[in-house]
N, C-alpha and C positions, 0 to 999 in steps of 0.2 A: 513648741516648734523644735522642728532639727537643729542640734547642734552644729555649727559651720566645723568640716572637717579640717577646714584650712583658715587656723588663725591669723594668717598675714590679712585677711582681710578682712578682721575687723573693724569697727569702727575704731576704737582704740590703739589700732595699730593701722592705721590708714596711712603710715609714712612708707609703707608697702609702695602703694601707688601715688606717692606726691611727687611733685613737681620741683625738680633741683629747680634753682637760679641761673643766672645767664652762664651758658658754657662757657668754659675756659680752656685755652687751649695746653693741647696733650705736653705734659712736661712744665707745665706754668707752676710758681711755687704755690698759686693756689689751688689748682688740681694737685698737690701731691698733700699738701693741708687737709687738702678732702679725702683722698682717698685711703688716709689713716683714721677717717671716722668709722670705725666698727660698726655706727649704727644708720649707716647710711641707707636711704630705700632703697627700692628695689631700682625704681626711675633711674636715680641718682647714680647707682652701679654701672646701668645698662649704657648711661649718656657717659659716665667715664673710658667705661670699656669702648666704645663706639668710636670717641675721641682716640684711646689707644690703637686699634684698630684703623682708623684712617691713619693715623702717621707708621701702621707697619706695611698698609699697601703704598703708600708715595714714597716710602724709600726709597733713594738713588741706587743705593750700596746693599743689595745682600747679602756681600760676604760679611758685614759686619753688624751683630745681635745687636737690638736695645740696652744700653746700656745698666737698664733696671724696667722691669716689671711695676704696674701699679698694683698696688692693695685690690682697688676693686675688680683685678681679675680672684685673686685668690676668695674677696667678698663672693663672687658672683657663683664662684662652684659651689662656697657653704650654700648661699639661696639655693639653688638649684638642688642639694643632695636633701635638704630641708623640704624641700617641695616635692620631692619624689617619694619623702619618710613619710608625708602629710596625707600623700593619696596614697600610699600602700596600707597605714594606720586607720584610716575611713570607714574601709569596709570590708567585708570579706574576700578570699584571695580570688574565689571564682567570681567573684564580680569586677565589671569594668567599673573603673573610677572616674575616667576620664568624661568630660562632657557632663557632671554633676553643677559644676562652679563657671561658665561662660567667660565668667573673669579672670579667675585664680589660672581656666586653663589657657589661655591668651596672655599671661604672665611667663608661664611656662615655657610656650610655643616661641616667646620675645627671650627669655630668659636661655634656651637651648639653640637660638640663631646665632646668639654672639658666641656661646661654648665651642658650637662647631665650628665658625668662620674663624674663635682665634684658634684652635686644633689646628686648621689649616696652615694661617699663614703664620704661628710661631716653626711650621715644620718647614718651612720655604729659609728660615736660617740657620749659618750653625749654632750649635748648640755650645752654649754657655753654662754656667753651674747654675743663677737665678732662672736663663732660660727653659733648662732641662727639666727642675723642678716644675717651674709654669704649666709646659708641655706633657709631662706624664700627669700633673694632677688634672690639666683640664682630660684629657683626654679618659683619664680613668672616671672620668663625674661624665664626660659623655658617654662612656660604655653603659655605667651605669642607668642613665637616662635613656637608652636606646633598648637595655632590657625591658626595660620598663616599660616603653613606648612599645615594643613588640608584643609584650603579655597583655596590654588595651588592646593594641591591634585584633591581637586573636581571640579576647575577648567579646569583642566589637563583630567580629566576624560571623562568630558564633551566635550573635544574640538577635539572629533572625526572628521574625513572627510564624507563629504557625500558620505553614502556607497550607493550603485546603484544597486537593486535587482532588476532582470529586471523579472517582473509578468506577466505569459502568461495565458489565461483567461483559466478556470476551468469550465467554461461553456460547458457541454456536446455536441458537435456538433453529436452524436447518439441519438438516440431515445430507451430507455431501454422497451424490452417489457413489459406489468404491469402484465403477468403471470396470466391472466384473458383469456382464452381463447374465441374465437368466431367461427362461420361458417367462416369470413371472413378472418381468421388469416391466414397470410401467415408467408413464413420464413422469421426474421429479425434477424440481429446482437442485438445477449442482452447482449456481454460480454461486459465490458467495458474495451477500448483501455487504452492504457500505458497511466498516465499522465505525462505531460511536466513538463523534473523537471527545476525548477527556478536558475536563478545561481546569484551569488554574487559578488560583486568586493570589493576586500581589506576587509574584513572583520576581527576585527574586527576594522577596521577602523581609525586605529594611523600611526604617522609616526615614522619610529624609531627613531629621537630624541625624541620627546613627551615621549616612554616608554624610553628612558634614566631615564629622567629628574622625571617620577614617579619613575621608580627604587630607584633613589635618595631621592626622599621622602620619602618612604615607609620605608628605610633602617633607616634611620635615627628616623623617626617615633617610630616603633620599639626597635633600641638603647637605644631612650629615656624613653621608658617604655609605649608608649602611642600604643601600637598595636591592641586594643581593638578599639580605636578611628577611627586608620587607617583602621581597615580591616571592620569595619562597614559601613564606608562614601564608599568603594573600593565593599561590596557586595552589599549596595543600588544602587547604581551607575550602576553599572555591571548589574544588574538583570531589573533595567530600561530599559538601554542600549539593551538588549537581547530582553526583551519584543518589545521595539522598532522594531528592526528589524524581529520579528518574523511577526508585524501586518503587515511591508512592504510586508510582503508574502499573504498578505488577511487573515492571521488568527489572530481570537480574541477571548478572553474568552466566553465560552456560561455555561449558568448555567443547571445545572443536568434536572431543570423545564423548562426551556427552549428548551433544547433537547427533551424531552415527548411529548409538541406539536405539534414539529416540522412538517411540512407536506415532508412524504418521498423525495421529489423531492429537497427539501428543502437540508434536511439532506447529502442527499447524496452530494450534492457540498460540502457542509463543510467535512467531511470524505474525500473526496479529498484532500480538504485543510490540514486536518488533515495528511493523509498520507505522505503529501509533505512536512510539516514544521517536521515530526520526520523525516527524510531522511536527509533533509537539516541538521537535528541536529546532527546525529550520523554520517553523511559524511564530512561534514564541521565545521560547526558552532562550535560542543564542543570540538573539538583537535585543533581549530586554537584559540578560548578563551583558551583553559588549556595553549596551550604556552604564550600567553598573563601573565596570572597566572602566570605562573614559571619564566618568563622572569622579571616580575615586583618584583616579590618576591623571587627571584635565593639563593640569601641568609638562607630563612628561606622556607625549604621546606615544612613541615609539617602546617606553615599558608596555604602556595599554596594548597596544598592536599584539607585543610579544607575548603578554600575559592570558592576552582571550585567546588569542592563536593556538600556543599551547595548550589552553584546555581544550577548545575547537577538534585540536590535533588528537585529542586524549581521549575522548568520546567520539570521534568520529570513528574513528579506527578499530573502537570497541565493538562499534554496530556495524562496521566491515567484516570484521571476524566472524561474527553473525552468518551474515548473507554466504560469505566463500563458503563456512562451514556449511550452510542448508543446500550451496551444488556442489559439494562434495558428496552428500546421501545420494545415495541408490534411486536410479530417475525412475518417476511413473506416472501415469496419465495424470493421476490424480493431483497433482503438484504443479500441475502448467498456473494455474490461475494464481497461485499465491507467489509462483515463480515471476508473476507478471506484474502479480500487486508491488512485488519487491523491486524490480526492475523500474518501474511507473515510480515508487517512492524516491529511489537516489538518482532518477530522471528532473525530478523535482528540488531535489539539496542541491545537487551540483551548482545552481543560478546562486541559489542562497548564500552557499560559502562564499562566489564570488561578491556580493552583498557586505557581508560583515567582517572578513577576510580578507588581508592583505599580507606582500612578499611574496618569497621563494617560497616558501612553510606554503605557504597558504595554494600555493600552484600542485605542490606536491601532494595537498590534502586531494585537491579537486582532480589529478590525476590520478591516484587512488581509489577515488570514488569513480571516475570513468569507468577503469579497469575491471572492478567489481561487478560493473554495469554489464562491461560486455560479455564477463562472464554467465551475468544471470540471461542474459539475450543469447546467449551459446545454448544453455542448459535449455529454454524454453523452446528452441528449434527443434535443439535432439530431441524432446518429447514431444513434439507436434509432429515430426516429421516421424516418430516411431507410430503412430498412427496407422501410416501405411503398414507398416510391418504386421502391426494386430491384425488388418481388413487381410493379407495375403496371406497370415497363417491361421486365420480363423479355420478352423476344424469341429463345428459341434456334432462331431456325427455324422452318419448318413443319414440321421431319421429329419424327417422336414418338422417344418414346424405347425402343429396339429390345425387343421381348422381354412392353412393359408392365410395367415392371419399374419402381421407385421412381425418381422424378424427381429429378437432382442439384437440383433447388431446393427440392424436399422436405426432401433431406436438410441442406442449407445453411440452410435455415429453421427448420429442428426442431432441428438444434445449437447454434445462435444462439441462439433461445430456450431451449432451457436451460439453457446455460452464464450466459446474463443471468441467469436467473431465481436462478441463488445469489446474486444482487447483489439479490434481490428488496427488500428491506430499504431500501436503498439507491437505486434503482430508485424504489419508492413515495415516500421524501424527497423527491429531486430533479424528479418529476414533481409533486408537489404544490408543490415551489417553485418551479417552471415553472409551477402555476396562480395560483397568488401575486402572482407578479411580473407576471403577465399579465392579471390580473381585476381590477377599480375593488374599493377596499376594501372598501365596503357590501355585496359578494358573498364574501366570501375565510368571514370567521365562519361563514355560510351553506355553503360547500362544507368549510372543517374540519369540523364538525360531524356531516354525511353524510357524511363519510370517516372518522368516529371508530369504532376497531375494526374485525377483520377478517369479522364472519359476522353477518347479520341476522338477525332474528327465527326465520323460517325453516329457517335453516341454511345455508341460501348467504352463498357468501360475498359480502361488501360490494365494491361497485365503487369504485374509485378509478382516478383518472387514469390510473394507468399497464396498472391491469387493464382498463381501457378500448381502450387503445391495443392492448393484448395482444390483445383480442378480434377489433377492427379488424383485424389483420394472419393472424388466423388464417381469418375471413371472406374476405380479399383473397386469402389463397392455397388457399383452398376454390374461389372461382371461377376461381381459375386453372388449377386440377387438372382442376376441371369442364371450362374449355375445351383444355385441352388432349387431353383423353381423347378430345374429338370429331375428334385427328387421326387415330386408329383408324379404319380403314372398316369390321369387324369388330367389332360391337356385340359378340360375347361378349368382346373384349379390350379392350374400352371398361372394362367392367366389371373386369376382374379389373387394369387398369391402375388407376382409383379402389379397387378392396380394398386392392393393392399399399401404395398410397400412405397411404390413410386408415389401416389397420394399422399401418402406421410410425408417422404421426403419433401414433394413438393408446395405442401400446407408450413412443414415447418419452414422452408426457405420464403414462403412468401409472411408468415411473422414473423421474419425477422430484418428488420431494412440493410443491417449491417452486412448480413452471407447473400443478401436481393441485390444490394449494391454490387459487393464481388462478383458475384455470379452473371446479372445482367439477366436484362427483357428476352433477350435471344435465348439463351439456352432455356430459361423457362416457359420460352413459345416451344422448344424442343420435345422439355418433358410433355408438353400438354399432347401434343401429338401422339407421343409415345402411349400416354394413358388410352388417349381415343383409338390407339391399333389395339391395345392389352383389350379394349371394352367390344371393339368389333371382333374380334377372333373370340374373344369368350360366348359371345351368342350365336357365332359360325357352329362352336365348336359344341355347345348345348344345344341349340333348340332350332337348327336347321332340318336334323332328323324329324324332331315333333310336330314341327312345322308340313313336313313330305304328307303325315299322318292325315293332315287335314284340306290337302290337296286334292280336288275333284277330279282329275284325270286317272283314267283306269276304273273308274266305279259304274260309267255305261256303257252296255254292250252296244255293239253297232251291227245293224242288216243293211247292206247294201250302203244308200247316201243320208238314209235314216235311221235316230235311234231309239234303241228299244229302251225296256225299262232299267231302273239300278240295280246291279249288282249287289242282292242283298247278303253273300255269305265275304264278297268285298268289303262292303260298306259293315259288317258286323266287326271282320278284323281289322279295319281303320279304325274303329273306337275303342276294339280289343286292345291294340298297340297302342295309340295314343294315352288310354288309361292307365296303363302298365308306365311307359317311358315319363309321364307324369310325376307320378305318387314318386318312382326311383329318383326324377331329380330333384323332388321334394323331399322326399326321405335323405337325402345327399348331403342337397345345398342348403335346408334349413340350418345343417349342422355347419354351415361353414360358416366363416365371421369376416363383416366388413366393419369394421369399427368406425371408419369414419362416414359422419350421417349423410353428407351430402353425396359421396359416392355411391352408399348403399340405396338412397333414393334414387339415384340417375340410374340404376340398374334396374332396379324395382319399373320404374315409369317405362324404360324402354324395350323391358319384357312381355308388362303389359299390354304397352302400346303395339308390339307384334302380335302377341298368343290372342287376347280378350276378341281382337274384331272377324283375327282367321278362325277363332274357335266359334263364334256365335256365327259367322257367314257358315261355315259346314255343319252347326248345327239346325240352325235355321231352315237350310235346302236339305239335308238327309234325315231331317228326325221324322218327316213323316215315312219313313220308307221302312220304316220299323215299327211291329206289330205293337199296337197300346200295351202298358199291361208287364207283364213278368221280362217280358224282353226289352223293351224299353228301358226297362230300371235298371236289367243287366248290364245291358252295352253303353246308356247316356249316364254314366256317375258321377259327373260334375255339370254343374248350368255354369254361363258365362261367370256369374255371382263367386261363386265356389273359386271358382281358375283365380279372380283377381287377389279372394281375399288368401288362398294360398299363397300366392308370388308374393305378397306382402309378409309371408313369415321366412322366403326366403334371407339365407347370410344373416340369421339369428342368433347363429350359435348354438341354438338350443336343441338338443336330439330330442324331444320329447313332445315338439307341436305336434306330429301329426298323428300319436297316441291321444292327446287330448283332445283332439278334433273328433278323433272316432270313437270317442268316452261320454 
């Protein structure tokens, strides 16, 4: 077995812990008999001292010292500097000693209550030669005992379990689009998915005897007068401790200049980070330290308050410095979402501090953190609202875009917008606190008010700032589609260039509930309209001519009130023309591209549904008027058959059908 580090509690020395006889009162000849026994216990000391001790608080008279000191104070410092020799001697210097002996340290703990109480009250008189003695030797065996007591401390502090945060990589498995548009751009996911939140075990990483056993220091510490000492080595400690585990989460300090650099891509993983080490903080980490706090310091609340405050204070303001630094970088589309994630984050602490947080400190944290807030609610404006600026100084050229097919800033626009629009919530805040901040107060009640709730009387929904701006930007790039479509010389591709685009626009508004919401039933009764003029002008403007081609009037001559027979050099260049204006708008419009399928089918069906019946009724009634044979073949070169399955390759995109049709 182990050797007991501390021989007083032997068996053989068990007069450590025995039980003097009946007390006798302080200054009796037989307390002063006793306390010239050098080998008196430990008890025996403590019940002397205790008795000295009450008669120096019931004294009348402070001006005037005891007239003699007992033995068993001078007894009680040897025990005590003997007990401190006994656990420094134990074991190693980086090991805590404390909490080995349950017993020995509850001797202790008894043993350094009466050191400190008589420190106290021998300084409450004056001093005398036996008193001064008394007073510097106790006081010098408490300093010592207080070193002591603090190197456990920080022992103790130190001798956490390994805590286990299990780190899931931050590494974006999406590809964020860079909001730089191209011909080539297709639709991609640019919001970025939930991060994985990290979890902890045992945090903050003691076992409950360990916080016994600081408890017991701490209290003591305190008692003695040394709380200053304690709560300093307890907030260094603690604040190490914390930092520690925050960097197990992959976060670490980055300097204001540091961030400025940073290359976006860069950036935005740390903001991840970011966002994941406050979460962790205001979910976990600062209500399971604040009990830690209160539990070690149960005693004295108001150290607790001040001791988690302070750290509270110390990290919180770290990951403020954070966020200011990321709206201090250079603003760009690309940054709204994370700008929002961060905003949404200290939207979320703010409650919590008031939770775990109390005082002034604590008011001034959560005003700091406001402030921060509406910073990043500033910065997400400016970049939404610079939006418009992109839609007005868009310039790709004069050249259209090949085909009539969806405009890369369509698509850049309508992505943008809906990925915002999951921030709708969020979004709506920070543009109202953008009007807030910007309107004389006498108007602010006035626009709360009219922005209170989302759907009026009616049923539309209520405008607010930011459905404002939404609307703004969808008008700005309505006329931009407009003028661009006039870079078509080919009014029918003017047209099917506006379907193209306004179908996109309004497929992605209707998946999306959040920009459907915004926007409202009405205006997308609007677009739908708008599409069914874009689809009637496009067949005015195609196949009204084609259509004349196959028109019966002017192919019989007339004598008198009767007519004669058809016009067979008529009725030749009817089929002449017809065949020619054909194959051109197949040759054309094969090559143009309707990408999306239910559009490109409503055009297909109601091409059809005009050309197939006018071309089989004029074929019908004029093919016999045409000689069997070489002439027939010449002028009839498509059957009803032929017309359909060509209109079905029209808005293919592909220049090449109607080569493989005649291959």
């Amino acid at each position: 077995m182990e050797k007991n580090p501390h021989p007083e509690n032997d068996e053989d020395n068990d007069n450590v812990y025995s039980k003097s006889g009946d007390e006798q009162p302080a200054g009796s000849e037989d307390n002063e008999s006793t306390t010239s026994d050098p080998d008196l216990s430990l008890t025996q000391i403590l019940n002397e001292v205790d008795r000295f001790l009450e008669a120096l608080i019931n004294a009348e008279d402070k001006s005037h010292p005891p007239s003699e000191v007992p033995k068993s104070v001078e007894l009680l410092s040897e025990k005590v500097e003997c007990m401190i020799n006994n656990y420094v001697n134990a074991s190693k210097a980086s090991e805590a000693k404390f909490g080995r002996d349950p017993e020995y340290d509850k001797s202790l703990m008894e043993a350094l209550n009466r050191i400190s109480k008589l420190s106290i009250e021998l300084g409450e008189f004056p001093l005398s030669s036996a008193l001064s003695s008394s007073l510097n030797r106790t006081s010098i065996v408490l300093q010592q005992a207080m070193s002591f007591l603090e190197e456990e401390f920080r022992h103790l502090l130190e001798e956490t379990k390994s805590i286990v945060v299990e780190q899931k990589s931050h590494q974006k498995t999406w590809k964020q689009a860079s909001f730089n548009y191209s011909h080539q751009e297709s639709d991609r996911c640019i919001h970025p998915p939930e991060l994985e939140s990290n979890k902890e075990d045992e945090f903050p990483g003691f076992s409950q005897e360990t916080i016994y056993h600081m408890k017991k220091i701490a209290t003591a510490m305190v008692l003695a007068g040394y709380e200053n000492e304690c709560c300093m080595v307890y907030s260094i400690l603690r604040q190490t401790a914390f930092k520690a585990t925050l960097n197990k989460l992959g976060y670490e300090y980055i300097s204001i200049d540091e961030i400025q650099r940073m290359q976006w891509e860069s950036l935005e993983g740390e903001i991840g980070l970011w966002i994941n080490v406050v979460k962790q903080c205001y979910t976990n980490f600062f209500s399971k330290e604040k009990n830690l706090c209160d539990t070690i310091f149960s005693d004295y609340p108001l150290i607790s308050q001040s001791l988690f405050t302070n750290l509270a204070h110390t990290v919180v303001l770290q990951l403020l410095n954070f966020a200011e630094a990321v709206v201090l970088t250079k603003r760009s589309a690309e940054k709204l979402f994370k700008i929002l994630d961060m905003y949404e984050t200290l939207r979320d602490l703010i409650p919590a501090i008031d939770e775990v947080c109390q005082g002034d400190r604590a008011q001034g944290l959560k005003s700091e953190a406001s402030e921060t807030m509406i910073w990043l609610g500033e910065a997400a404006v400016s970049i939404f609202c610079d939006l418009e600026n992109s839609i007005k100084s868009d310039n790709h050229g004069r050249t259209p875009v090949p085909s009539g097919a969806v405009h890369p800033l369509t698509r850049y626009v309508m992505n943008y917008l809906k990925y915002a629009c999951e921030y709708k919530d969020t979004l709506k805040q920070v543009f109202q606190q953008h009007l807030m901040i910007d309107k004389p107060k006498n108007e602010q009640q006035i626009d709360v008010d009219d922005h209170d709730g989302d759907v009026s009387d009616d049923g539309s929904p209520k405008t607010t700032p930011f459905s404002e701006q939404l609307m703004t930007i969808m008008e700005l790039l309505d006329a931009n589609l407009d003028m661009k479509s006039k870079l078509y010389r080919d009014p029918a591709l003017q047209n099917v260039f506006l379907m193209n685009n306004g179908r996109y626009i309004l497929q992605k508004i209707k998946g999306s509930a959040e920009i459907h919401e915004l926007m409202g039933d009405r205006w997308r009764r609007r677009r739908s309209s708008e599409l069914r003029h874009y689809h009637k002008s496009y067949q005015r403007e195609t196949w009204s001519k084609v259509l004349q081609c196959l028109s019966h009037e002017g192919l019989q001559t007339t004598s008198g009130s009767s007519y004669s027979k058809v016009s067979k050099p008529v009725l030749k260049e009817r089929f002449k023309n017809f065949n020619a204006m054909f194959d051109e708008i197949h040759k054309t419009q094969s090559t143009w591209v309707v990408s999306d399928e239910q559009l490109q089918s409503e055009l297909r069906v109601s091409i059809s549904a005009v050309m197939i019946p006018a071309y089989r009724s004029f074929l019908g009634r004029f093919k016999q008027f045409l000689d069997p044979g070489r002439q027939t073949e010449k002028y009839i070169k498509y059957q009803p058959e032929d017309i359909e399955t060509l209109i079905e390759e029209l808005f293919d995109g592909n220049p090449t059908s109607m080569s493989r049709r005649r291959t």
